[in-house]
HTML snippet that shows the backbone in 3Dmol.js (N, CA, C, O; Angstrom):
<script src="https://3Dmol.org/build/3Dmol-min.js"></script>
<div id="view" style="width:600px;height:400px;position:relative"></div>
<script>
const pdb = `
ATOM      1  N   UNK A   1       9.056  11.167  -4.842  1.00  0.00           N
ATOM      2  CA  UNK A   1       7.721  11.310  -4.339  1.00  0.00           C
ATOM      3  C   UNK A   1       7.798  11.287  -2.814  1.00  0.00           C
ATOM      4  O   UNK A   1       8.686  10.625  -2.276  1.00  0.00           O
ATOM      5  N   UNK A   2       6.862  12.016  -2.051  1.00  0.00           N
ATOM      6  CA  UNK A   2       6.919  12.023  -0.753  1.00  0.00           C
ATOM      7  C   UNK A   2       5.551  11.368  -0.404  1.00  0.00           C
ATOM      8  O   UNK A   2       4.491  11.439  -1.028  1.00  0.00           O
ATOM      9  N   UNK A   3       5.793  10.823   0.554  1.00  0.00           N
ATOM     10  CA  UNK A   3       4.586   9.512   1.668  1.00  0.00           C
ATOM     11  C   UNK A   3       4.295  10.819   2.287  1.00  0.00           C
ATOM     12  O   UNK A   3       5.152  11.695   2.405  1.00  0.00           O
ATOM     13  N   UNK A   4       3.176  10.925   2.647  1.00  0.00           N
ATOM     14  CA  UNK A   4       2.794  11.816   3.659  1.00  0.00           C
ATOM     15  C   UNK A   4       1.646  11.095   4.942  1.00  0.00           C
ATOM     16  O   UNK A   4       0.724  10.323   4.680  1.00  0.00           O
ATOM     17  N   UNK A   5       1.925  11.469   5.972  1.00  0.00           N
ATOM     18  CA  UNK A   5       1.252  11.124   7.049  1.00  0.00           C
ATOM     19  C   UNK A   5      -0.134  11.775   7.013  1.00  0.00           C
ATOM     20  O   UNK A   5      -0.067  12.982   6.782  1.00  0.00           O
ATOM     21  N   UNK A   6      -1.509  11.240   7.198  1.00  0.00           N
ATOM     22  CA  UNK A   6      -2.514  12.444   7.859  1.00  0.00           C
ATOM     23  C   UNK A   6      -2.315  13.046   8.977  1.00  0.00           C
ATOM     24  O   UNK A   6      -1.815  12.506   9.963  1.00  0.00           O
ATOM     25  N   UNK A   7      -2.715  14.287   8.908  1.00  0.00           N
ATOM     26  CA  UNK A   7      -3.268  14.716  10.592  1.00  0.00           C
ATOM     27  C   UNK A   7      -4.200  14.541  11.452  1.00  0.00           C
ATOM     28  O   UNK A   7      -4.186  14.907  12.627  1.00  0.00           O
ATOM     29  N   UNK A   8      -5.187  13.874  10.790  1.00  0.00           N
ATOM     30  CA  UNK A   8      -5.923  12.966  11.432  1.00  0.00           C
ATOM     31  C   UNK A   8      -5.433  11.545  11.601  1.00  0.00           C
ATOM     32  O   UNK A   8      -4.784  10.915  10.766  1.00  0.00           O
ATOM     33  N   UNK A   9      -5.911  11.033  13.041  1.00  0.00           N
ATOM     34  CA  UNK A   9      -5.657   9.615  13.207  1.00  0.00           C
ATOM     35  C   UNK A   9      -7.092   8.849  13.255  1.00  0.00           C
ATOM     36  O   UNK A   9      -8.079   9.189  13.906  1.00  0.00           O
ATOM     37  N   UNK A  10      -6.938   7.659  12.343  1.00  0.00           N
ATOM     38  CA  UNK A  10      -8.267   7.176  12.722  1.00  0.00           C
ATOM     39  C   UNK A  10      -8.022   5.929  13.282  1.00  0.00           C
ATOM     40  O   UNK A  10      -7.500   4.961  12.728  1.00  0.00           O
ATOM     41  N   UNK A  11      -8.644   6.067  14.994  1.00  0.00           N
ATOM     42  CA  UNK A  11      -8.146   5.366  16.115  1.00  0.00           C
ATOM     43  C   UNK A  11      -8.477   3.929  15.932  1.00  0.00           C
ATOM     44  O   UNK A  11      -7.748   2.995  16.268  1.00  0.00           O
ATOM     45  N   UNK A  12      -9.844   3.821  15.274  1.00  0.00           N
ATOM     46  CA  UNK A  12     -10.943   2.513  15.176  1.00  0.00           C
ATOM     47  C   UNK A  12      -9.591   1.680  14.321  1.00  0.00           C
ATOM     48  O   UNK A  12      -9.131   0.714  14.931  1.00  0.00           O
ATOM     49  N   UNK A  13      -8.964   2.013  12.971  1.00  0.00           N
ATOM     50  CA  UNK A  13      -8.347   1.536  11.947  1.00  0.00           C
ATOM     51  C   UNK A  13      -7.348   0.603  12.549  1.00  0.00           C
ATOM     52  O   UNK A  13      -7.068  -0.535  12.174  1.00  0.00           O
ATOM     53  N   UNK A  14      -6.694   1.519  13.891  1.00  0.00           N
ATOM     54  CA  UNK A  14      -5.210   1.025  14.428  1.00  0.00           C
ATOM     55  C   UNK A  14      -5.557   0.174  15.247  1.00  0.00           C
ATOM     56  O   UNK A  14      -4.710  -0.718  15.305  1.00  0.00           O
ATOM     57  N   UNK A  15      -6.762  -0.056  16.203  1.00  0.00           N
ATOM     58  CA  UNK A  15      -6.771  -1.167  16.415  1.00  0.00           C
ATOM     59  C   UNK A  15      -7.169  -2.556  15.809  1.00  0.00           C
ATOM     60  O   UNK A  15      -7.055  -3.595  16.460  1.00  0.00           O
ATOM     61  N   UNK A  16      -7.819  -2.500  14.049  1.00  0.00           N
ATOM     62  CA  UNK A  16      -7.871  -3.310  13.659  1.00  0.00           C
ATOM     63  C   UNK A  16      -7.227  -4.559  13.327  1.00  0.00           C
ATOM     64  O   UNK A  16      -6.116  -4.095  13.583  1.00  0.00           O
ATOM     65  N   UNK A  17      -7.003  -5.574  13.027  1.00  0.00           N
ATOM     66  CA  UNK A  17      -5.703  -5.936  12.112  1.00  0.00           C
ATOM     67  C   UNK A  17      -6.055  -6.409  10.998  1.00  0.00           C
ATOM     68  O   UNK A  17      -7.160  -6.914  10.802  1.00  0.00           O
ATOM     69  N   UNK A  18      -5.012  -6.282  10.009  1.00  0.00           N
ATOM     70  CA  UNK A  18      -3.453  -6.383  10.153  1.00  0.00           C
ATOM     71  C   UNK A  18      -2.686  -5.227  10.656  1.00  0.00           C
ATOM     72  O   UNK A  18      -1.484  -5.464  10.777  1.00  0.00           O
ATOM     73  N   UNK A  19      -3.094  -3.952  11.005  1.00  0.00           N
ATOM     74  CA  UNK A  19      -2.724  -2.878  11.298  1.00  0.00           C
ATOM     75  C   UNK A  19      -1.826  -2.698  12.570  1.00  0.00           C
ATOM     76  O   UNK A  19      -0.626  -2.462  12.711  1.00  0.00           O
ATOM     77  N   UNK A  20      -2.821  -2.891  13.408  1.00  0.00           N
ATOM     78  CA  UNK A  20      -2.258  -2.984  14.724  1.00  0.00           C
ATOM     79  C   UNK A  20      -0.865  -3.894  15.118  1.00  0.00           C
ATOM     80  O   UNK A  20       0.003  -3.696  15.968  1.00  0.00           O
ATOM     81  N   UNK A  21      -1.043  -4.937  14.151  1.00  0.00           N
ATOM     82  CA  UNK A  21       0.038  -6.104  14.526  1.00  0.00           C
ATOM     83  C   UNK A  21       1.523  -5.615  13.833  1.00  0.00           C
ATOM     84  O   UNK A  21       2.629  -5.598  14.374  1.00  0.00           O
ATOM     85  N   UNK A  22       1.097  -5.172  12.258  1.00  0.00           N
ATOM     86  CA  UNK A  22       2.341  -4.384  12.061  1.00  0.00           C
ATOM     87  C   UNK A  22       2.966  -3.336  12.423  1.00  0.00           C
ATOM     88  O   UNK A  22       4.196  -3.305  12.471  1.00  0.00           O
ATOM     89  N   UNK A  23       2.045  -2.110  12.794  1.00  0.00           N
ATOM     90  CA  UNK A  23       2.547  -1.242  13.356  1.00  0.00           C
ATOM     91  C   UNK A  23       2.880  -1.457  15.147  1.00  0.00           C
ATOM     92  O   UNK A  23       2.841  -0.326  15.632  1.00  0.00           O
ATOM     93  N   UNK A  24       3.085  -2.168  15.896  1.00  0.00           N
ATOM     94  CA  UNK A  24       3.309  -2.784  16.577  1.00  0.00           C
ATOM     95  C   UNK A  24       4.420  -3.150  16.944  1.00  0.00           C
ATOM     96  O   UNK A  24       5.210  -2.861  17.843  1.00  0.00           O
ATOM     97  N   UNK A  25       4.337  -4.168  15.699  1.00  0.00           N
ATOM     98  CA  UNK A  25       6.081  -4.628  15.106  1.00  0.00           C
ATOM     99  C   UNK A  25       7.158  -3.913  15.045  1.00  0.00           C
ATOM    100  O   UNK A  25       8.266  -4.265  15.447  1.00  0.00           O
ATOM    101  N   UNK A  26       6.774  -2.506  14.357  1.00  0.00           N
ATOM    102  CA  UNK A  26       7.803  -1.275  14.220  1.00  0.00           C
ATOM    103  C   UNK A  26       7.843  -0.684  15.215  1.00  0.00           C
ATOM    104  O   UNK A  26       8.748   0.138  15.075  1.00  0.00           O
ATOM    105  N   UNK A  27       7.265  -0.554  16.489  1.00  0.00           N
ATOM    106  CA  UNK A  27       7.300  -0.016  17.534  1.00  0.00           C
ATOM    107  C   UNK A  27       6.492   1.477  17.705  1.00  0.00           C
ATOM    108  O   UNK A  27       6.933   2.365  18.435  1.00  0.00           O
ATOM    109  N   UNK A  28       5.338   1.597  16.978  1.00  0.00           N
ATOM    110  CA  UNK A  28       3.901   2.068  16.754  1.00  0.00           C
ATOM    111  C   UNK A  28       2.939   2.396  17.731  1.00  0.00           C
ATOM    112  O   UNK A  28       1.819   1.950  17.479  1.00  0.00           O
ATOM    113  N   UNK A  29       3.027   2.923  18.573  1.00  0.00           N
ATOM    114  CA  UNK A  29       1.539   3.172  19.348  1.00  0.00           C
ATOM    115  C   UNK A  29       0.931   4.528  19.040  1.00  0.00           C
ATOM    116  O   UNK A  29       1.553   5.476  18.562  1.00  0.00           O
ATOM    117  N   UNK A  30      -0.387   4.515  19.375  1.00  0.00           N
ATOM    118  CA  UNK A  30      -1.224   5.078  19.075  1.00  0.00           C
ATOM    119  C   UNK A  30      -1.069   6.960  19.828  1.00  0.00           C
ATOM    120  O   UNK A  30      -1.859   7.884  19.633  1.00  0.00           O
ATOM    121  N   UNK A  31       0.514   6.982  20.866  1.00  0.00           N
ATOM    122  CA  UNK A  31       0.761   7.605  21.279  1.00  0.00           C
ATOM    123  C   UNK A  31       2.189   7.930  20.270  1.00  0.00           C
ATOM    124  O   UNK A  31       2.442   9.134  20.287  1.00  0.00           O
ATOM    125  N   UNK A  32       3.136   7.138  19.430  1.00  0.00           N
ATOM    126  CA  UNK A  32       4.163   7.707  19.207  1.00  0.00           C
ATOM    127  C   UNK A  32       3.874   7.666  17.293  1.00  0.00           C
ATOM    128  O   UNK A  32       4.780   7.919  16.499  1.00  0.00           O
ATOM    129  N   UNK A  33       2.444   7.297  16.871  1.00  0.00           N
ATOM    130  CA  UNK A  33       2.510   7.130  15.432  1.00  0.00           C
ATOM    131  C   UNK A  33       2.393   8.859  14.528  1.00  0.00           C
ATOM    132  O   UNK A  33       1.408   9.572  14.337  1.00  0.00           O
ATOM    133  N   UNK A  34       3.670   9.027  14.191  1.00  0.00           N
ATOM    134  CA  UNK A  34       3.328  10.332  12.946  1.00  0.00           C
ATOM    135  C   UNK A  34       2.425  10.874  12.903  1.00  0.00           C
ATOM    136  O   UNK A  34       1.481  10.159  13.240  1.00  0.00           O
ATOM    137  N   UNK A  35       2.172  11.764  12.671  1.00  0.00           N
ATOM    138  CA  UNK A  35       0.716  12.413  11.946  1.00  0.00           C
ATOM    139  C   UNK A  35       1.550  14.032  10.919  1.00  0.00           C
ATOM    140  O   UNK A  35       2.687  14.453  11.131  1.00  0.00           O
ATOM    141  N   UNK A  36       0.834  14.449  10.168  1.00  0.00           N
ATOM    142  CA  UNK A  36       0.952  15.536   9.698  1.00  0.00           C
ATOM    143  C   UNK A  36       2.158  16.124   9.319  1.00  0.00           C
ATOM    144  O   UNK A  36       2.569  17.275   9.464  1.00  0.00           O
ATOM    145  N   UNK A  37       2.878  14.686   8.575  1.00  0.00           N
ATOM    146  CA  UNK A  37       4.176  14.899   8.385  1.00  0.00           C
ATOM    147  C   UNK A  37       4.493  13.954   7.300  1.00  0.00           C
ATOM    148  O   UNK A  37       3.818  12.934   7.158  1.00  0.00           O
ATOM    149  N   UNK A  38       5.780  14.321   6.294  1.00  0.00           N
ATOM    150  CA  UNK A  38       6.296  13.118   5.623  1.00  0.00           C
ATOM    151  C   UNK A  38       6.799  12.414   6.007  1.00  0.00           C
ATOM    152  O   UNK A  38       7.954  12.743   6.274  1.00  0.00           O
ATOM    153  N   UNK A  39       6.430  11.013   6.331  1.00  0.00           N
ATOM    154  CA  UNK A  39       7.388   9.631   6.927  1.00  0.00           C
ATOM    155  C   UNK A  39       7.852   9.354   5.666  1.00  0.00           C
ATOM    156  O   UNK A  39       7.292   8.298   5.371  1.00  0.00           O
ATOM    157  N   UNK A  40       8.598   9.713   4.687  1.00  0.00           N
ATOM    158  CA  UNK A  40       9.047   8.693   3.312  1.00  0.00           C
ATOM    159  C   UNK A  40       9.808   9.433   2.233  1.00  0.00           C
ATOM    160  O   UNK A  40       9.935  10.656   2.296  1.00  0.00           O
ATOM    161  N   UNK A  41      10.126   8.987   1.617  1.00  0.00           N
ATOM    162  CA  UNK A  41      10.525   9.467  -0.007  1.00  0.00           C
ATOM    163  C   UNK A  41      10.923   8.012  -0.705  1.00  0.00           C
ATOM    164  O   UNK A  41      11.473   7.015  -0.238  1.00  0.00           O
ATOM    165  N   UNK A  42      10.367   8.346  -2.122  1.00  0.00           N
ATOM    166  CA  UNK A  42      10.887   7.295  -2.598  1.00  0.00           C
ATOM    167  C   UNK A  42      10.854   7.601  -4.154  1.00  0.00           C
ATOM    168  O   UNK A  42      10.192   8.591  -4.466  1.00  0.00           O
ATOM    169  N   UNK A  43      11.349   7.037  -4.973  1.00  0.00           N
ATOM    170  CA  UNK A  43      11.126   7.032  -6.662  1.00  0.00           C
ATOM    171  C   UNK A  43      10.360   5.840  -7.115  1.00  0.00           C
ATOM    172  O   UNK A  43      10.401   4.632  -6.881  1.00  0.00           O
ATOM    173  N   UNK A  44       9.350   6.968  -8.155  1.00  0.00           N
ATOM    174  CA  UNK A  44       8.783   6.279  -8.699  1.00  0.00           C
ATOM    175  C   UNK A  44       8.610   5.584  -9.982  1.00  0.00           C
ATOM    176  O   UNK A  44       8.213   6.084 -11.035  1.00  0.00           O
ATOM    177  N   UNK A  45       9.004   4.209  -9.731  1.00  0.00           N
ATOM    178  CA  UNK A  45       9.748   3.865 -11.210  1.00  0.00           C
ATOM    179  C   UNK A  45       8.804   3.364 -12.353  1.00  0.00           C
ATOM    180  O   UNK A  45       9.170   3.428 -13.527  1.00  0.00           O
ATOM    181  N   UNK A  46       7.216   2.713 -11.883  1.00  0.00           N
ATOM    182  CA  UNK A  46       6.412   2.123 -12.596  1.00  0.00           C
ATOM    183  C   UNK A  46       4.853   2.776 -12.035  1.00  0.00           C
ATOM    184  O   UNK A  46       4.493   3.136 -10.914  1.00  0.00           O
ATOM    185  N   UNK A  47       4.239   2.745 -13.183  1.00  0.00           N
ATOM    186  CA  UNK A  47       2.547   2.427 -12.514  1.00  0.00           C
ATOM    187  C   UNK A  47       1.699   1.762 -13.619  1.00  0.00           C
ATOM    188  O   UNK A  47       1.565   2.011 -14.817  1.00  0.00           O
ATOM    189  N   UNK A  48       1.240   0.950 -12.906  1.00  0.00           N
ATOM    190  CA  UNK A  48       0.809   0.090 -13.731  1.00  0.00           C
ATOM    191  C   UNK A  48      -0.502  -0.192 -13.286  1.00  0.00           C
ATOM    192  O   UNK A  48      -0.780   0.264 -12.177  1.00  0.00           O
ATOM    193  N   UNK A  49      -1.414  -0.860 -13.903  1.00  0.00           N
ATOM    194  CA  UNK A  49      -3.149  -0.971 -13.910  1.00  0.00           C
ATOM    195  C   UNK A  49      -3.866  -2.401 -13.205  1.00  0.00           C
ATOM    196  O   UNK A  49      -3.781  -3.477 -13.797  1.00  0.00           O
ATOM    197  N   UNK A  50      -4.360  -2.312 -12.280  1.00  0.00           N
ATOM    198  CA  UNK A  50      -4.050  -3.627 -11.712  1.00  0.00           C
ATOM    199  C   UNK A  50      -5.535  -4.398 -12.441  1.00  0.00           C
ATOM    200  O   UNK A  50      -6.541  -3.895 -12.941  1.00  0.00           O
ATOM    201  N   UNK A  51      -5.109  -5.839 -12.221  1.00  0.00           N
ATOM    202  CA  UNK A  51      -6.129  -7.061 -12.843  1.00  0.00           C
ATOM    203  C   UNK A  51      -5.960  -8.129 -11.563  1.00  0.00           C
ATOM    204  O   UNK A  51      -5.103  -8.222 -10.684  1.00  0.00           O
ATOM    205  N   UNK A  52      -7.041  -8.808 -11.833  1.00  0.00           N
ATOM    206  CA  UNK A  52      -6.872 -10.012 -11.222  1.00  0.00           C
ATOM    207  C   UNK A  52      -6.599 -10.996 -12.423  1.00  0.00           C
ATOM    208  O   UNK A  52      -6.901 -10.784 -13.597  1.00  0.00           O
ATOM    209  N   UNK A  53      -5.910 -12.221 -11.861  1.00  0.00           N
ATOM    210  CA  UNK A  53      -5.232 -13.451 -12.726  1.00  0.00           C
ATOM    211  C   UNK A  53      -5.935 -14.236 -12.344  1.00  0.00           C
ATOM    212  O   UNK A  53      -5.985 -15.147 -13.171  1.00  0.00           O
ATOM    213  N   UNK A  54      -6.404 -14.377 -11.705  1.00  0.00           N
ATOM    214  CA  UNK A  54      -7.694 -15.978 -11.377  1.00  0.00           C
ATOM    215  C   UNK A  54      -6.860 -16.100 -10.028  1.00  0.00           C
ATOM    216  O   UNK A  54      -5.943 -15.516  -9.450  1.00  0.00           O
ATOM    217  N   UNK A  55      -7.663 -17.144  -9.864  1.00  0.00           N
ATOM    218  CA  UNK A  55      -7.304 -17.932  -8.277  1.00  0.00           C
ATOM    219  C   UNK A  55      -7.203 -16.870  -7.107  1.00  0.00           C
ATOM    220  O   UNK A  55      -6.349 -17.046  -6.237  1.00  0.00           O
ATOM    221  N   UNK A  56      -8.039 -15.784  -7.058  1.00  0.00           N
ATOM    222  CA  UNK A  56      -8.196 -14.715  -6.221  1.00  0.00           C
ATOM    223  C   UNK A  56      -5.956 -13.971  -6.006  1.00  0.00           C
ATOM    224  O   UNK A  56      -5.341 -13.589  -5.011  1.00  0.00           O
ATOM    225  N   UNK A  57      -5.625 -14.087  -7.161  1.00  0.00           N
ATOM    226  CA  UNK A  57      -4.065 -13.418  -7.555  1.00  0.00           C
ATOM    227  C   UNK A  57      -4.586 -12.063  -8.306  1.00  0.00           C
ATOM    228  O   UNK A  57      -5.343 -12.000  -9.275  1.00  0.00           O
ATOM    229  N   UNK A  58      -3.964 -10.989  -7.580  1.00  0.00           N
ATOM    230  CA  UNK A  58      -3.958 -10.135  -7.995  1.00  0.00           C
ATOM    231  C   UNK A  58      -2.830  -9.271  -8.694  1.00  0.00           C
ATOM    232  O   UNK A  58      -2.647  -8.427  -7.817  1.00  0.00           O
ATOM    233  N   UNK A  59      -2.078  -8.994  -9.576  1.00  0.00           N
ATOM    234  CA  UNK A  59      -1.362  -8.006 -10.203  1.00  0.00           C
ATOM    235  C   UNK A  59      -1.908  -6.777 -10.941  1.00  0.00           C
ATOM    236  O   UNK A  59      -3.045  -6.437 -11.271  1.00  0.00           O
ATOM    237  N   UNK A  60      -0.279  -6.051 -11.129  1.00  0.00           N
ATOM    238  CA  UNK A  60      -0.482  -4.530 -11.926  1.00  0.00           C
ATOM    239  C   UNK A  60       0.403  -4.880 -12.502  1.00  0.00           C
ATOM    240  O   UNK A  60       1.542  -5.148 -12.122  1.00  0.00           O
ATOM    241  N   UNK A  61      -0.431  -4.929 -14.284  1.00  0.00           N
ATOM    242  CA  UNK A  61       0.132  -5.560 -15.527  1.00  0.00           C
ATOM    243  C   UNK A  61      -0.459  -4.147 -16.507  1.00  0.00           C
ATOM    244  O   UNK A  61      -1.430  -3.420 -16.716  1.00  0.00           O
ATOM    245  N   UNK A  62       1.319  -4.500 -16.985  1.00  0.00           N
ATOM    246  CA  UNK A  62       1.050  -3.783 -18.281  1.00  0.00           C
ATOM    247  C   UNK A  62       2.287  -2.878 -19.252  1.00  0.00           C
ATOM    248  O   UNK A  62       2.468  -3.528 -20.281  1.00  0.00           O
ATOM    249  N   UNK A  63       2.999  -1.858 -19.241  1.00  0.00           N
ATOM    250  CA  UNK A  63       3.848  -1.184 -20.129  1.00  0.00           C
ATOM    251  C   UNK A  63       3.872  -1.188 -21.113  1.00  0.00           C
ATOM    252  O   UNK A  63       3.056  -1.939 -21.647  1.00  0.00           O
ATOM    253  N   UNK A  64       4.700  -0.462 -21.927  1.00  0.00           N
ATOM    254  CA  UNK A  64       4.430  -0.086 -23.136  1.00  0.00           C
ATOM    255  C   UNK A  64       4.701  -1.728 -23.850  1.00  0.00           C
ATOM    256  O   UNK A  64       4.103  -1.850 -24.919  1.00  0.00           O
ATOM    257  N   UNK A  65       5.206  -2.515 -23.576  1.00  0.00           N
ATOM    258  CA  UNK A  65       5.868  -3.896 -24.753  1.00  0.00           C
ATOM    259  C   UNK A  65       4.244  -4.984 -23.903  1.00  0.00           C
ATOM    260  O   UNK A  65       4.043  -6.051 -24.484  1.00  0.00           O
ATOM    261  N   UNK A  66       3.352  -4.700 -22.788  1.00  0.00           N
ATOM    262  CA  UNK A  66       2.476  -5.396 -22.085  1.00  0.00           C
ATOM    263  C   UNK A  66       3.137  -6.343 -21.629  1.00  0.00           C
ATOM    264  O   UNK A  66       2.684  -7.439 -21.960  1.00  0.00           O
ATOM    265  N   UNK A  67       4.456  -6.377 -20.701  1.00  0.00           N
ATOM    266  CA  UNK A  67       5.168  -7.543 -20.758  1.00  0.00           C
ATOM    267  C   UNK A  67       5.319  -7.243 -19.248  1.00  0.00           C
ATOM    268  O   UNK A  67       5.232  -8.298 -18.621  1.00  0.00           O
ATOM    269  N   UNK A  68       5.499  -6.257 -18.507  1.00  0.00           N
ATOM    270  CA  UNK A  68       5.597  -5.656 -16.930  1.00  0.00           C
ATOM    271  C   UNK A  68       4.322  -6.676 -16.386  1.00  0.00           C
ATOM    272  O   UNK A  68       3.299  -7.125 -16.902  1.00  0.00           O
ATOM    273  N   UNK A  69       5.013  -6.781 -14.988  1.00  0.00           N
ATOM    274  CA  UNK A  69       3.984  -6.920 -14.276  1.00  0.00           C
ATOM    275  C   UNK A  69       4.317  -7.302 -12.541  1.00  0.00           C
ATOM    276  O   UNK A  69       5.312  -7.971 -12.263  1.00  0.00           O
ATOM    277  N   UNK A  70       3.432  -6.832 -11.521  1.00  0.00           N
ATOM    278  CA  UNK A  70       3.897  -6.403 -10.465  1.00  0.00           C
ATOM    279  C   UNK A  70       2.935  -7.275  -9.540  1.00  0.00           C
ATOM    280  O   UNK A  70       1.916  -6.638  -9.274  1.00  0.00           O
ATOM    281  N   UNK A  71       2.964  -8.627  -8.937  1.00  0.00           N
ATOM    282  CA  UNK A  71       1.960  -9.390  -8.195  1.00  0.00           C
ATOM    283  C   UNK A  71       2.480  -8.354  -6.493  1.00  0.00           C
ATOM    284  O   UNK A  71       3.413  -7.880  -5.844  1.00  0.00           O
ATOM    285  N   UNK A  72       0.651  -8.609  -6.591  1.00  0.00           N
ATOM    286  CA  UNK A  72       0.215  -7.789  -5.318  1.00  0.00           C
ATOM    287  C   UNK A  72       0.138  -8.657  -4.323  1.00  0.00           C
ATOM    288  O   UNK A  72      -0.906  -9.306  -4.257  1.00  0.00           O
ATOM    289  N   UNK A  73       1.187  -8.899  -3.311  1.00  0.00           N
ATOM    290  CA  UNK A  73       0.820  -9.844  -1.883  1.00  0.00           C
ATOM    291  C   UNK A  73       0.995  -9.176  -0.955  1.00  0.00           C
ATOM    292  O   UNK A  73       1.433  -8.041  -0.770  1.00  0.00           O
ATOM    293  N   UNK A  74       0.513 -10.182  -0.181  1.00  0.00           N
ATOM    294  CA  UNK A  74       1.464  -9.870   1.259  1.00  0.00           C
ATOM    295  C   UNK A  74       0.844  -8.293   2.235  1.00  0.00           C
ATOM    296  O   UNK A  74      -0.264  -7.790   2.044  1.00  0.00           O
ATOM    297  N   UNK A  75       1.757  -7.832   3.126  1.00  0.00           N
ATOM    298  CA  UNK A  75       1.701  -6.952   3.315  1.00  0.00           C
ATOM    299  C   UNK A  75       0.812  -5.505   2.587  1.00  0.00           C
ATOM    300  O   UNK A  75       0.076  -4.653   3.087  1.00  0.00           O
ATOM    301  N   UNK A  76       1.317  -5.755   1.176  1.00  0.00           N
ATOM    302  CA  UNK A  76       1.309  -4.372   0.117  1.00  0.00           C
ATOM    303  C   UNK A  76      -0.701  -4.857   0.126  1.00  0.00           C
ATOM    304  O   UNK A  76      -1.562  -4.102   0.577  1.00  0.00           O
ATOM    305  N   UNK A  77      -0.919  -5.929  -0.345  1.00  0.00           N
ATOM    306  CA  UNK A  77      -2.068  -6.195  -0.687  1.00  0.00           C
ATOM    307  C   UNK A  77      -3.366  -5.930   0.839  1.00  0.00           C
ATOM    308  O   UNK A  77      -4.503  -5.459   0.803  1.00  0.00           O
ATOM    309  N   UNK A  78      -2.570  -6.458   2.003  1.00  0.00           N
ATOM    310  CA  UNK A  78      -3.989  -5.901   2.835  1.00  0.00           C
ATOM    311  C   UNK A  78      -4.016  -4.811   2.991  1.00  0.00           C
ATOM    312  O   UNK A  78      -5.149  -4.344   3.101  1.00  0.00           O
ATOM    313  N   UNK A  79      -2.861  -3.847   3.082  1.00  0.00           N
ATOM    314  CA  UNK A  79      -3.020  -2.088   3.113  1.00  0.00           C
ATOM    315  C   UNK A  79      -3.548  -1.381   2.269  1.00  0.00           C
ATOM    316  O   UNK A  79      -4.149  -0.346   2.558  1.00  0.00           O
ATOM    317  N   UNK A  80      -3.382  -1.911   0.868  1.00  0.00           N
ATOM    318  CA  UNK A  80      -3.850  -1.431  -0.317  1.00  0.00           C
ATOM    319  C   UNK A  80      -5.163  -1.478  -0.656  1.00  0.00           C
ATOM    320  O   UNK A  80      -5.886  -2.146   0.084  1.00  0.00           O
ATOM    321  N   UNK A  81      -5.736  -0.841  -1.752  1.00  0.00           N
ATOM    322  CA  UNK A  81      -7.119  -0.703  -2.118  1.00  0.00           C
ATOM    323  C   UNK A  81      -6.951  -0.893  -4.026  1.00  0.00           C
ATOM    324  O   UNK A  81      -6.909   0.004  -4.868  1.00  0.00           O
ATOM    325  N   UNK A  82      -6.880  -2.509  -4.233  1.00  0.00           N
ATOM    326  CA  UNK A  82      -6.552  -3.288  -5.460  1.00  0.00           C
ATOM    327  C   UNK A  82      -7.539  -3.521  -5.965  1.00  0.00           C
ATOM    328  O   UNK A  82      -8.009  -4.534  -5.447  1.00  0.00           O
ATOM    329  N   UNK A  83      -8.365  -3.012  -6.980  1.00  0.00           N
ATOM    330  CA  UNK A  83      -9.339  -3.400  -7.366  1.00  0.00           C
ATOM    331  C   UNK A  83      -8.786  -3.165  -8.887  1.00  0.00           C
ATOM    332  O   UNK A  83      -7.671  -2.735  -9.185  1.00  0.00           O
ATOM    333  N   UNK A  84      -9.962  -3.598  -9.883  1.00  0.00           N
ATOM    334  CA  UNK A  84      -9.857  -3.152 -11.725  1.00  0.00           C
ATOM    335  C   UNK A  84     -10.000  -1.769 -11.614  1.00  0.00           C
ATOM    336  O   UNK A  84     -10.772  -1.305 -10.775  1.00  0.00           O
ATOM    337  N   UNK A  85      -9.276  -0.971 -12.442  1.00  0.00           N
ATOM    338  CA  UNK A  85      -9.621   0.436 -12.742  1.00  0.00           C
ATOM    339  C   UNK A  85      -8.532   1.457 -11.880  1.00  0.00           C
ATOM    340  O   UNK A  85      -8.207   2.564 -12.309  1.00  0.00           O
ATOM    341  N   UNK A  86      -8.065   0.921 -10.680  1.00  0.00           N
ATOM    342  CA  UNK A  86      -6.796   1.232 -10.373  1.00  0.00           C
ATOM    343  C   UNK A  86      -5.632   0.875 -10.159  1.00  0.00           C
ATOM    344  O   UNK A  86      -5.395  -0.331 -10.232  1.00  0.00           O
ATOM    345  N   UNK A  87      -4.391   1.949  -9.778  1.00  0.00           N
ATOM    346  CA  UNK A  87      -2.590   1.536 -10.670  1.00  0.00           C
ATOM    347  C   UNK A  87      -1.852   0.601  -9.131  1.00  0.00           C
ATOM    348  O   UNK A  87      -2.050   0.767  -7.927  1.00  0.00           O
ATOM    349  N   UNK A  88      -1.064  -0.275  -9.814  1.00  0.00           N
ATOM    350  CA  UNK A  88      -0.405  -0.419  -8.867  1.00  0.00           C
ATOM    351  C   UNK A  88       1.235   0.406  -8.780  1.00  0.00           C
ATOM    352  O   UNK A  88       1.514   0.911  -9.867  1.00  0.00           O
ATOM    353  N   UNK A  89       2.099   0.570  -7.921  1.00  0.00           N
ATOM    354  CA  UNK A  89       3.301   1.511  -8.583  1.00  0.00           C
ATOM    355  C   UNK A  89       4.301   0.789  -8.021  1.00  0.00           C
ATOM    356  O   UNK A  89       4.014   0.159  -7.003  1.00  0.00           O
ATOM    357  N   UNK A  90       5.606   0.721  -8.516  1.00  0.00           N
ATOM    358  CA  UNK A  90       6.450   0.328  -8.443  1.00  0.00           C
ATOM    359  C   UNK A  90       7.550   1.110  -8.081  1.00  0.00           C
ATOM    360  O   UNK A  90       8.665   0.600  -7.982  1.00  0.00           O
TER     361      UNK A  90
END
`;
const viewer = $3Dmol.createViewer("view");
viewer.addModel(pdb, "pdb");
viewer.setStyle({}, {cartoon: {color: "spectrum"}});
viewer.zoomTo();
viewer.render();
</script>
């Protein structure tokens, strides 16, 4: 699968954080960040359906035996858009 960059930048986003602070980190400015290009490749080995577990824990649970399951933190979780009804991928 290929990551693809937009060609649009949306300027308001990058100075938000957590945004700004990570891309930052990687050495990111608003003058040297990608656009309109693939930054990535990767394989895709799982997708799975995300739930919440209580205690505001979120995972993407599920496979064919219902025994998979993929907790959403960190990093992955403030970039992401984790709600019921959509996959998380692995």
């Amino acid at each position: 699968m290929a990551i693809h960059a937009a060609k649009k930048m949306n300027r308001e986003i990058y100075l938000q954080e957590p945004f700004r602070s990570v891309l930052d980190m990687h050495g990111y400015t608003l003058d040297n960040l990608p656009t309109g290009a693939i930054v990535a490749t990767c394989k895709l080995n799982d997708c799975l359906p995300v739930t919440f577990a209580g205690d505001d824990e979120i995972i993407a649970y599920g496979g064919e035996t219902g025994h998979k399951w993929i907790r959403i933190d960190g990093h992955e979780r403030l970039f992401g858009w984790f709600e019921p009804g959509r996959y998380g991928w692995k």
